[in-house]
C-alpha positions in Angstrom: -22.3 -16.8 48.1 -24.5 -17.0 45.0 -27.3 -14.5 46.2 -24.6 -12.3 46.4 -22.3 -12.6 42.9 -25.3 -12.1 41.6 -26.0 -8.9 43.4 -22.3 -8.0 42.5 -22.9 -8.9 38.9 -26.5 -6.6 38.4 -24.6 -4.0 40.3 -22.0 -4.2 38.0 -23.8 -4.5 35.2 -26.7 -1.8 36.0 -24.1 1.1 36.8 -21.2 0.3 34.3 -24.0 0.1 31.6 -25.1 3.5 31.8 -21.7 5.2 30.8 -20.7 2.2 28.6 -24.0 1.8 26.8 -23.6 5.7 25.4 -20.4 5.1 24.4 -21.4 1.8 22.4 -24.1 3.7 20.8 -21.5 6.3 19.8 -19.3 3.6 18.5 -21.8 1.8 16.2 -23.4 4.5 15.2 -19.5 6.7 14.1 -18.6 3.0 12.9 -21.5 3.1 9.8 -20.1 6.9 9.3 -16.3 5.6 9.2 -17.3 2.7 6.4 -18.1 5.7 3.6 -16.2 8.6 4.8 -12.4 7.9 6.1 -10.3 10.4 8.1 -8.5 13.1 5.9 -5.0 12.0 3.9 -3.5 12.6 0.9 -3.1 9.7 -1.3 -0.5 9.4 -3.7 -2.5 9.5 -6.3 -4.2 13.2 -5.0 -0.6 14.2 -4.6 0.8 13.4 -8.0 -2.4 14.9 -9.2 -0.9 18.1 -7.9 2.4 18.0 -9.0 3.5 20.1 -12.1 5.6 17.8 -14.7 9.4 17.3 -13.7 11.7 20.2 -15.8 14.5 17.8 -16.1 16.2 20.4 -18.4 16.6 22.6 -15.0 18.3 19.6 -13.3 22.0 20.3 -12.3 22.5 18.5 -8.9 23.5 15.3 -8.8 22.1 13.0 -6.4 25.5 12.5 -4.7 25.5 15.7 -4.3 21.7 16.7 -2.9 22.7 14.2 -0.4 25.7 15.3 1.0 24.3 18.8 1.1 21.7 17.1 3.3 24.5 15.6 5.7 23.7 12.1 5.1 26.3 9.6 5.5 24.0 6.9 4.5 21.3 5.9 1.4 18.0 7.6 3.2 15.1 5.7 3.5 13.6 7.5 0.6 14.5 9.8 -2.6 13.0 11.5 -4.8 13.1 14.4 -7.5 9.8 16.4 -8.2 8.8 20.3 -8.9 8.6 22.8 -5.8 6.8 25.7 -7.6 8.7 25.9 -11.1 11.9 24.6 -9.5 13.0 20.9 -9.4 13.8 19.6 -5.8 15.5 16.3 -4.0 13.6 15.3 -1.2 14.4 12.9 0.9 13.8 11.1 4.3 16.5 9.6 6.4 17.1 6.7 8.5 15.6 8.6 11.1 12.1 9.3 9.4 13.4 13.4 9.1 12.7 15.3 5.5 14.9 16.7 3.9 14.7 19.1 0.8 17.7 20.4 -1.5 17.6 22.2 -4.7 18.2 20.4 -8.3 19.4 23.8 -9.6 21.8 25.3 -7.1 22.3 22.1 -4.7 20.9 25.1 -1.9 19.4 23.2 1.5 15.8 24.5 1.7 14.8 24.3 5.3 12.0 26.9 5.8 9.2 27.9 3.7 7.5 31.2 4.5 3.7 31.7 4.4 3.2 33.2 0.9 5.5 30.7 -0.6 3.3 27.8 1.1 -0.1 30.0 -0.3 1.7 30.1 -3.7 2.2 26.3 -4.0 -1.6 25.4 -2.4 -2.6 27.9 -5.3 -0.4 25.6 -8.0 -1.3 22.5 -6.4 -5.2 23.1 -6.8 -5.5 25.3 -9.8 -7.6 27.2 -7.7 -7.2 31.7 -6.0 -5.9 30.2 -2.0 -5.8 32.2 0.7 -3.4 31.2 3.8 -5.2 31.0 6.9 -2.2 29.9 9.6 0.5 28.3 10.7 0.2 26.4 13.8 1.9 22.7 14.9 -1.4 20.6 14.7 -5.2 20.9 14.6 -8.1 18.2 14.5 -6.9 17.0 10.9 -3.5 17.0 11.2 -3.4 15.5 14.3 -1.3 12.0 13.8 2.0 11.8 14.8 3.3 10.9 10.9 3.4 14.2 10.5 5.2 15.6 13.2 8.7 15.4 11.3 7.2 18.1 8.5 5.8 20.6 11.2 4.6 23.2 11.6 2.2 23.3 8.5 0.7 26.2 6.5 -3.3 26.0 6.6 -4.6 27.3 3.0 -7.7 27.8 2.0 -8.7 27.1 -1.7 -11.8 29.3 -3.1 -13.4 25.8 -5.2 -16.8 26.1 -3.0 -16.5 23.2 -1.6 -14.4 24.6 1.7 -11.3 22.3 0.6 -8.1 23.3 2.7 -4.6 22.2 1.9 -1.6 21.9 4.7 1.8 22.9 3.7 5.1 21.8 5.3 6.7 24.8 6.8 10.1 22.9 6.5 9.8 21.4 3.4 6.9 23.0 1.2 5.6 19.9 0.4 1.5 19.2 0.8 1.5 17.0 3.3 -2.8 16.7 3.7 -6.1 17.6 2.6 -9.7 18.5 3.7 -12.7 19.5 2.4 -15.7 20.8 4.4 -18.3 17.5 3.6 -15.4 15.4 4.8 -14.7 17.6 8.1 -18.4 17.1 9.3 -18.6 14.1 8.9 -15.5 12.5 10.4 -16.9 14.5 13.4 -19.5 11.8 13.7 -17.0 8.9 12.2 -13.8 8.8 12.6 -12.9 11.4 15.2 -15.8 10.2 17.8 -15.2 6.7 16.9 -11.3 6.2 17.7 -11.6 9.6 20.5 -9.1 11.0 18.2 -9.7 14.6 20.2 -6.8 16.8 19.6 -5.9 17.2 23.4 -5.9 13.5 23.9 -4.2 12.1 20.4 -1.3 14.2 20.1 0.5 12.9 23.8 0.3 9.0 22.0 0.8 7.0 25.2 -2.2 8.4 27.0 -4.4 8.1 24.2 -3.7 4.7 24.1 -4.6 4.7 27.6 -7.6 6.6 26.8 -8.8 4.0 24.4 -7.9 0.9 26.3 -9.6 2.3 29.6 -13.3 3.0 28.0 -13.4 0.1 26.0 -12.2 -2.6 28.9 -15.3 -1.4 31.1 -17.1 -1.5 28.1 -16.3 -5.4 27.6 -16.8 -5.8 31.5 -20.7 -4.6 30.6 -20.7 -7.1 27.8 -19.6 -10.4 29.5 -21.9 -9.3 33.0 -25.0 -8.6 30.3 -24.3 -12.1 28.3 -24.2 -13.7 32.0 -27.1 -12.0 33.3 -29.4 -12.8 29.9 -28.5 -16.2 30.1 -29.5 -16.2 33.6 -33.0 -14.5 32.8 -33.5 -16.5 29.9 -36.6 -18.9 29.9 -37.5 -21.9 26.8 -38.9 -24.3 28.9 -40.7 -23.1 31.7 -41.4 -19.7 30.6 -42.7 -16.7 32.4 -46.8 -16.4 32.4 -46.2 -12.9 32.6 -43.6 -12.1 30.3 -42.5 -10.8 26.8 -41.5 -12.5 23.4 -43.3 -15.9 23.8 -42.9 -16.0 27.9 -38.9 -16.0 27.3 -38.0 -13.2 28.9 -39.3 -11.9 32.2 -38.9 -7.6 30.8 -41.1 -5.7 29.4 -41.0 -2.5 27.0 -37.3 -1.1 26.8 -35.9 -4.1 29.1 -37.1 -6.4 26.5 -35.5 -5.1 23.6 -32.4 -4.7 25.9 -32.8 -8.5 27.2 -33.3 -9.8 23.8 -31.0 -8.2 21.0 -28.7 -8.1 23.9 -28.3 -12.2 23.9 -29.3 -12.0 20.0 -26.2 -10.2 19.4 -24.0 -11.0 22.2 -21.4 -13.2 21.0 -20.8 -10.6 18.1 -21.5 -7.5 20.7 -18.5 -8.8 22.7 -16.1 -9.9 20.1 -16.5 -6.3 18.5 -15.3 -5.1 21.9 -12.6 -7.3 22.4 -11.4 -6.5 18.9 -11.7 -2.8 19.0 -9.3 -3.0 22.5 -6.6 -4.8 20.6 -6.5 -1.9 18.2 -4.0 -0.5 19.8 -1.7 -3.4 19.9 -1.7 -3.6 24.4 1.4 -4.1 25.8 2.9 -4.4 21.9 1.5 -8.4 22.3 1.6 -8.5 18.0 4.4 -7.7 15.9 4.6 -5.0 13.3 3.3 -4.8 10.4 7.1 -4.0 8.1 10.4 -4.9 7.9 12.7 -2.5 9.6 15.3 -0.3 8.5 18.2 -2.8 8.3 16.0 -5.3 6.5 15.5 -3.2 4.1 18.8 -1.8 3.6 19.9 -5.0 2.9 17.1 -6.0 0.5 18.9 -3.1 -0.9 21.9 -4.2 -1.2 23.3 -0.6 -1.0 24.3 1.3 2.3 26.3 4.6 1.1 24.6 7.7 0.5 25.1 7.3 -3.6 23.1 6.8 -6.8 24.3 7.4 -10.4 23.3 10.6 -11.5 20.8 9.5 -13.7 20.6 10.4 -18.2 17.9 12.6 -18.3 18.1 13.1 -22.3 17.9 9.4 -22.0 14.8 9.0 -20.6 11.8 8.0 -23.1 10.8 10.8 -25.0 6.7 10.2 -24.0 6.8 9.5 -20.4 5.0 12.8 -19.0 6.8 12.7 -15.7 5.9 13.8 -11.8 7.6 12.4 -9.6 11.1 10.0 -10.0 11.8 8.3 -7.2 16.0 6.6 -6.8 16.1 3.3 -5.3 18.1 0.3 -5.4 16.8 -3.2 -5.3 19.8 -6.1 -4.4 22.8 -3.7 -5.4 20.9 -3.0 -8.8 20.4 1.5 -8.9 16.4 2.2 -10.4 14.5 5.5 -11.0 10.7 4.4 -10.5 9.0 7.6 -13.0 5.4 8.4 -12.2 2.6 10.2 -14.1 -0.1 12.3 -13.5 -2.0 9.2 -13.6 -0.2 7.2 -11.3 1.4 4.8 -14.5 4.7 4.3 -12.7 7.7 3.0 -15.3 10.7 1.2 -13.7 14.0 2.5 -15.5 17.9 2.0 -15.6 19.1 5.6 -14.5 22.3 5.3 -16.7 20.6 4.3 -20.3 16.9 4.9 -19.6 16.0 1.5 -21.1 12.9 -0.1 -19.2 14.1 -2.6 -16.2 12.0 -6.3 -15.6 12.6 -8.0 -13.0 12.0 -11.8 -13.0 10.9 -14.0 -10.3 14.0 -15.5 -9.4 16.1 -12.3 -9.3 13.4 -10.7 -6.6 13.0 -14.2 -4.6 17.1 -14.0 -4.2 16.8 -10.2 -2.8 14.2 -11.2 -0.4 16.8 -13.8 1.1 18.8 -10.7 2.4 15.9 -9.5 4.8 16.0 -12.1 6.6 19.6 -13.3 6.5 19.6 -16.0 9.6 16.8 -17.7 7.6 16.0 -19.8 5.0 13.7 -19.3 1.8 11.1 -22.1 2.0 8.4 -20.9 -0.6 8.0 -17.9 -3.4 4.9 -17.8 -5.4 3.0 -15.4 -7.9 -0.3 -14.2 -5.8 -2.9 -12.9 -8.7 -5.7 -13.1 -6.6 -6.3 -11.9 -3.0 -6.4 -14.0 -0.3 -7.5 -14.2 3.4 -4.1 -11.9 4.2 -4.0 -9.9 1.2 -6.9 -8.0 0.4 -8.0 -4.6 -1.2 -11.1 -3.2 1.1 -10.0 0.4 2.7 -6.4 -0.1 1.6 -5.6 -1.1 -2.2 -3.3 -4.4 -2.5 -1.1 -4.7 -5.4 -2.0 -7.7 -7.5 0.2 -9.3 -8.6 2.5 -9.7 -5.6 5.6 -12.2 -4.9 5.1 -13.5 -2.1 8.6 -15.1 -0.5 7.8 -16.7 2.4 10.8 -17.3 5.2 11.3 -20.7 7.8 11.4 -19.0 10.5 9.9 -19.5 13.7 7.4 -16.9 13.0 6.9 -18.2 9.5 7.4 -14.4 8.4 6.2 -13.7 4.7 7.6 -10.6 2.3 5.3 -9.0 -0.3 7.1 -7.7 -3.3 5.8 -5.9 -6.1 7.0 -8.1 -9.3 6.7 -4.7 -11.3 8.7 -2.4 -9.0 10.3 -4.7 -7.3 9.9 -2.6 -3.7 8.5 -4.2 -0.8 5.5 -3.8 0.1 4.1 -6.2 2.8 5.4 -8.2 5.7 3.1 -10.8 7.1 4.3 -13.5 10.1 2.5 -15.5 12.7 1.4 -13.0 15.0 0.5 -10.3 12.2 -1.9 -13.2 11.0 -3.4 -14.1 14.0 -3.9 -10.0 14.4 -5.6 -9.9 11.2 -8.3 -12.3 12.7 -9.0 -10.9 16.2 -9.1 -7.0 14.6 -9.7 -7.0 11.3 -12.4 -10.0 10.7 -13.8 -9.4 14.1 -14.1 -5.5 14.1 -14.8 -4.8 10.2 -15.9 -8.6 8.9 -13.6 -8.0 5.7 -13.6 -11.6 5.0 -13.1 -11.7 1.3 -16.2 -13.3 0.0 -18.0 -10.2 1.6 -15.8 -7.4 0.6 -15.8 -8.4 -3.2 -19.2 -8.6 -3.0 -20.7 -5.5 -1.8 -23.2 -4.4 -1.2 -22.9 -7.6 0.3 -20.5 -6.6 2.8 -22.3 -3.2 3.7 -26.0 -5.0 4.6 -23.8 -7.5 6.9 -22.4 -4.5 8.3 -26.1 -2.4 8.5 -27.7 -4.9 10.0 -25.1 -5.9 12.7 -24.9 -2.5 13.6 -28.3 -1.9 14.1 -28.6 -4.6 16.2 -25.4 -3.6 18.2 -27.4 0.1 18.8 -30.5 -2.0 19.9 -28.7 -3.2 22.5 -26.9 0.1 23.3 -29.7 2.6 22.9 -32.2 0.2 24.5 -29.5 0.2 27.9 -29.3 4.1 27.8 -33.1 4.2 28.0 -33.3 1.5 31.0 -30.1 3.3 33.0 -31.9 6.6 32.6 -34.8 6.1 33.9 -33.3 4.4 36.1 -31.4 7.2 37.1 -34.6 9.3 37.3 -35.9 7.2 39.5 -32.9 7.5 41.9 
């Protein structure tokens, strides 16, 4: 029975390993790409960047009235006033995550934007000649399903020499992305290669789930039968006469290398795997990562589609404005007015004076998220921690942190300036951030504040992972050949 489990397990090993080893490769070697170059977005701060300064002279609409020209019969999820061309415009997002846009001037809906008006706004928006190239639902790098409420989009093309393209909501006019022709190439070898985020395969979601959990699970099947094999060709005492590296292993040539940064590297070879499978959350085993739309309705504190038509002669007199965004935080009615910059001010709508919100006042808010619990702790967070981090996502510093007593022992993040929340940690979200995020990218934070610290851990695992990887390919070709 032994002779042949361990026929079963070469077997299993030798022919799995050919496929999985190239894909491994491809992994490690996208993964090094993916830590310098991240897929395309635009960033709120390359979006305000774009916009023109808010005419709040041209401003007639109320908000009241913007959304009950958009139908809503209840405060959308977001709202916000910003320039369209050289005309102000409400835009807002409803319960149901659809846009909608409605004139400041006239209170008109605006629910299609033609081809030279998109061309005309990627023009503004860059400061550069554009020239439109399409309309079409999706391509590689528009791809996620985020955007699929604002489609189809307007591909422009903006003469700066650096091939930069800009996509245009056909509903809204709004930029919704990004691209330039560096970045293009080389998610290519990062991002797109690494999570098989092929067009064909990403935009049906459920099989590219399917996709990705059914070539990396074979993948960890290669890992564990290698780790057991290695261990079982492994020699300290009674070594081979014949053999490689000190008489420990029995290979020679490519088999060595393969034998010995495969048990080198195993334990982190196969907890990369495993990691990199939970990505996508199988069978929904760990929570998500915000509050949901009822939470934060009654964080809130306000359900009806209202807001006081904010002073706009009130406002101060210096604050080069972008973007105002209408919000209410426990029954309490805010504009939140950004810059160019990205300074955001927190204002009362009705007087214009500069709103504070104080620890107490925020912590009692948060109690309404979670209404069938209690508040057990609220603290002041200056300085990040193993769940609050920047590394490829800024963190806010400083945050409230409330945290709930629960049987999940849920946390809320609130932004002590803003007072909008922006985090939701619990149990399971915790226990996630260890098995994917430590595992798969190390961001423990003693590394990531110390890069290039971070990036030589990262190098040198990697290498050792394509040692391993491009070592097997070798082996299961010629073994191939030999066949």
């Amino acid at each position: 029975m032994w002779r042949k489990t361990k026929r079963w397990l070469y077997l299993i090993h030798r022919w799995m390993g050919i496929a999985g080893c190239l894909l491994i490769a491809m992994w490690f070697g996208s993964g090094l790409v993916m830590m310098y170059v991240a897929f395309p977005v635009l960033n709120d701060s390359e979006r305000l960047a774009g916009l023109p300064a808010l005419d709040t002279g041209a401003i007639v609409t109320t908000p009241d009235a913007a959304m009950a020209a958009a139908g809503l019969s209840a405060h959308p999820r977001s709202l916000r006033i910003e320039m369209a061309g050289t005309l102000p415009v409400y835009r807002m997002i409803d319960a149901k995550g659809q846009p909608h846009t409605v004139s400041a001037t006239d209170g008109r809906v605006i629910g299609q934007i033609d081809a030279e008006t998109a061309r005309a706004t990627a023009e503004r928006f860059a400061g550069k000649p554009a020239r439109w190239v399409e309309t079409a639902e999706r391509d590689q790098w528009t791809v996620p399903n985020g955007l699929n409420a604002w489609r189809p989009l307007h591909r422009i093309a903006i003469d700066d020499g650096q091939g930069t393209e800009l996509y245009v909501s056909a509903k809204t006019g709004e930029v919704m992305r990004d691209t330039n022709r560096a970045e293009r190439f080389w998610n290519w070898l990062g991002s797109v290669s690494h999570w098989l985020y092929f067009t064909p395969v990403r935009q049906d979601p459920p099989l590219w789930r399917q996709v990705v959990l059914w070539t990396s699970g074979p993948c960890i099947v290669v890992a564990v039968t290698g780790i057991w094999i290695g261990w079982l060709r492994l020699r300290v005492r009674r070594r081979f006469a014949h053999g490689s590296v000190g008489g420990i292993s029995p290979y020679h040539g490519w088999m060595a290398w393969h034998h010995v940064a495969g048990l080198g590297g195993a334990l982190f070879l196969l907890f990369w795997l495993v990691s990199g499978w939970l990505s996508v959350n199988p069978n929904q085993w760990f929570n998500g990562r915000g509050f949901d739309g009822a939470a934060l309705m009654r964080y809130a504190g306000h359900a009806d589609a209202t807001f006081p038509a904010p002073d706009w002669r009130a406002m101060p007199s210096d604050l080069q404005t972008h973007e105002v965004r209408m919000t209410w935080v426990g029954g309490k009615p805010i504009l939140l007015a950004s810059t160019r910059d990205g300074q955001m001010s927190v204002l009362d709508p009705r007087s214009g004076a500069q709103v504070q919100w104080d620890q107490a006042t925020l912590t009692n808010a948060a109690g309404a998220l979670m209404p069938d619990a209690g508040i057990a702790t609220s603290a002041m967070q200056g300085e990040p921690d193993a769940y609050w981090y920047s590394h490829h996502h800024v963190r806010r510093l400083p945050v409230l942190r409330v945290g709930f007593d629960d049987a999940d022992h849920t946390w809320a993040y609130l932004d002590p300036t803003t007072g909008q929340v922006i985090g939701r940690s619990d149990d399971s979200r915790r226990t996630y951030r260890w098995l994917f995020n430590a595992a798969h990218n190390w961001d423990f934070v003693w590394l990531t504040q110390h890069r290039p610290m971070w990036d030589l851990v990262m190098w040198a695992l990697s290498l050792i992972g394509q040692v391993m990887s491009v070592s097997g390919v070798v082996v299961g070709w010629k073994r191939l050949r030999r066949r």
